[in-house]
C-alpha positions, 0 to 999 in steps of 0.5 A: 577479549577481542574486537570482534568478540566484544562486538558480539558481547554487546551486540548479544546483550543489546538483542536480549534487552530489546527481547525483554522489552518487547516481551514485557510490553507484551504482556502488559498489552495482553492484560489491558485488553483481557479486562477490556476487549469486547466493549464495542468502544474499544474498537476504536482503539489502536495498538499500544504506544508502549509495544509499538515504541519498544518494536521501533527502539529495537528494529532501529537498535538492531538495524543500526548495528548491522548496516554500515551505511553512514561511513561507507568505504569507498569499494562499496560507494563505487559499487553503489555508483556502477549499480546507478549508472546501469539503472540510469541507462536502463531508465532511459532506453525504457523511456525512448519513445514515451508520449507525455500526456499533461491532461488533468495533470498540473505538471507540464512534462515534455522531457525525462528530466522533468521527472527526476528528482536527481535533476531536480525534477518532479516525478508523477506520483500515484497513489491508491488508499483501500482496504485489505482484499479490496482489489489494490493487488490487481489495481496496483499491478496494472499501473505498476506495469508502467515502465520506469515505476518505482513501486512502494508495495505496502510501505506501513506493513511494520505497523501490523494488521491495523487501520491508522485512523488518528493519533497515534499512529497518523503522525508517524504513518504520514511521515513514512510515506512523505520520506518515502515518496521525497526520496528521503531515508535518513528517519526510515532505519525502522521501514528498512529493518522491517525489509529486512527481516521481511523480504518479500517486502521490497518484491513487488518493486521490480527494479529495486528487487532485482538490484537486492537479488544481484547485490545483496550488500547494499539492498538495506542500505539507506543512501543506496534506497535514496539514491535509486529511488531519485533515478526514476520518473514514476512513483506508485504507491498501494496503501491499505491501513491508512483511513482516507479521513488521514491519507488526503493529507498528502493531497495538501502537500504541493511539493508531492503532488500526488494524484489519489485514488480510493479504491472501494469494494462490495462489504460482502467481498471484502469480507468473504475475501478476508475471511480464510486469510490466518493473519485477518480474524486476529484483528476486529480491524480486519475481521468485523463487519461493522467496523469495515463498513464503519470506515467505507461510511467515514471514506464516504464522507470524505471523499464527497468534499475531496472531490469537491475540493481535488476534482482533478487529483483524486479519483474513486474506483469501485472494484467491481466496475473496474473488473467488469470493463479492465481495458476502459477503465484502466485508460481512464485511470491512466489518464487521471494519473498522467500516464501514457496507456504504455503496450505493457500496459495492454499487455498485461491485461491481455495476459492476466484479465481473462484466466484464473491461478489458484493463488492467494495473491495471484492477480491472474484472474478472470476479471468479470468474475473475480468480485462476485465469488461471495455470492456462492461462497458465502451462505445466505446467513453471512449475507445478512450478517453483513448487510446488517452491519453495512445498510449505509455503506452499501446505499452510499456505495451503490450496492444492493442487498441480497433478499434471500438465498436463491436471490443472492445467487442469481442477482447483480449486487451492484448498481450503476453508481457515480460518486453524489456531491 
């Protein structure tokens, strides 16, 4: 047998094993929750550590036989090295002229070397936490049209369709996105296979997207996706399964430094949103009223003593406010995260604020009238069936609750709201 053959052999075998694994986690899995699923208490409970641990042996085992990035030949370093230097080039031309605006901004920045990792700088980190369909597209789209922002779309979407609120998922969850924001890939072969077999995953970083279109060899490399990331002065992150009860605790590292922000919406949009997306009824953690406005209760909570506590590093943005008045707000939230309000960033709202395109995740769209489609979209008895559920998420929130069906129509939902210490 020859190398290459025995290599398929045991690459074969390995695959077929971890096929196994997964499938009878599975089922294992599948049973425990045909004899329990339905009590109310079980809501609380995250996937299994067998199914997510199998899922993680087999990415990693499978990921680290088919990326050669720990002995690199040289051929590919110098490639990695051109691919660099045209970036670092392209970084700078972009920055030329940027204004560096220190208010509410801990950093004192006067220079792009202040905010490159690879000068032993510090970049401005932004980070948004919310919910799914709460609005973190659009949000994140308007500050990713920064310039020169490396932009972490999703960075948990391997853990499927559910919300970390503890053990045993936060340990690995908050491990992820430090790696992630400190530029460090090294434990990340599971984040990089999930790209890998999943694409789209990496799209909506644009720098790093158009660097794996053109050079598709090292795109799942680790030192490439270490050593990229370090070129950049900006970083934003969106995260939707991460609870905030365990995302402020990024807000404790000083080495990161993040400026946080929660995004909230209306219950009723969320779930009208959610409601004809295939990969939400599966999962209680996305398709229950009770158990989306339990978590914006708990975001409550949390966010009136981190306020308290980060009055110039954490922020709360409802949806519905930064929608109706884009432009403002979008000033405001650059300011907070110590960014220059960029023309690219005007230009975006110009283009992407005021018309609407028939698509799922478009964020083309016409901003006054994006949050409130449930009112038409959702009939009088969902209203209530929601509201029912989210009587204390609404009050805290600042939403008001429809009374009947020609009310719901008619009436303006939310209130003038500032978030009560």
């Amino acid at each position: 047998m020859s190398g290459v053959e025995l290599s398929h052999w045991i690459m074969s075998k390995k695959t077929n094993f971890c096929g196994l694994l997964v499938m009878g986690c599975f089922f294992s899995v599948f049973l425990f929750f045909d004899g329990k699923y339905g009590n109310p208490s079980m809501y609380e409970m995250q996937p299994s550590a067998a199914l997510l641990e199998s899922k993680k042996n087999c990415r990693t085992l499978l990921f680290q036989n088919t990326t050669a990035d720990k002995k690199q030949p040289d051929s590919e370093s110098k490639d990695i090295e051109k691919i660099l230097n045209k970036q670092r080039a392209s970084i700078s031309n972009d920055m030329k002229g940027y204004q560096y605006p220190n208010e509410n901004n801990s950093m004192s920045v006067s220079k792009l070397e202040d905010l490159l990792m690879e000068k032993n700088g510090t970049p401005i980190r932004s980070i948004i936490v919310t919910s799914w369909r709460s609005g973190s597209t659009f949000l994140g789209d308007i500050v990713n049209a920064h310039p020169a922002n490396y932009y972490y779309y999703e960075p948990l979407l391997a853990f499927d369709i559910v919300r970390v609120r503890g053990p045993p998922l936060a340990a690995k969850a908050l491990k992820w996105i430090t790696d992630l924001l400190n530029c460090e890939y090294q434990d990340l072969d599971e984040y990089l296979s999930y790209a890998k077999e999943t694409p789209w995953a990496l799209s909506y970083n644009r720098y790093l997207w158009k660097q794996c279109k053109a050079h598709k060899d090292v795109c799942y490399n680790r030192n490439f996706h270490s050593s990229l990331c370090k070129l950049f002065p900006f970083q934003l992150m969106k995260i939707v399964r991460l609870r905030l009860q365990v995302a402020q605790e990024l807000l404790t590292d000083e080495k990161l430094a993040v400026q946080m922000v929660l995004l909230v919406r209306d219950p009723r949009g969320i779930l009208q949103s959610r409601k004809h997306r295939d990969w939400c009824p599966p999962s209680p953690d996305c398709s229950e009223p009770a158990l989306t406005c339990a978590d914006l209760v708990s975001d409550y909570k949390v966010a009136v003593e981190l306020q308290k506590k980060y009055p110039s590093r954490f922020k709360v943005i409802r949806y519905e406010d930064f929608s109706l008045d884009p432009y403002k707000q979008a000033e405001e939230l650059y300011k907070f995260y110590g960014l220059f309000f960029h023309p690219e960033t005007k230009k975006f709202l110009d283009t992407h604020t005021k018309t609407n395109r028939d698509e799922v995740w478009s964020t083309f769209r016409d901003s006054k009238a994006a949050p409130f489609h449930w009112r038409t979209e959702l009939t009088f008895e969902e209203v209530e069936e929601i509201q029912e559920s989210c009587t204390t998420a609404m009050k805290y929130w600042g939403y008001v609750p429809a009374m009947n069906a020609s009310h719901q129509k008619e009436f303006n939902p939310v209130t003038n709201y500032v978030l009560k210490l």
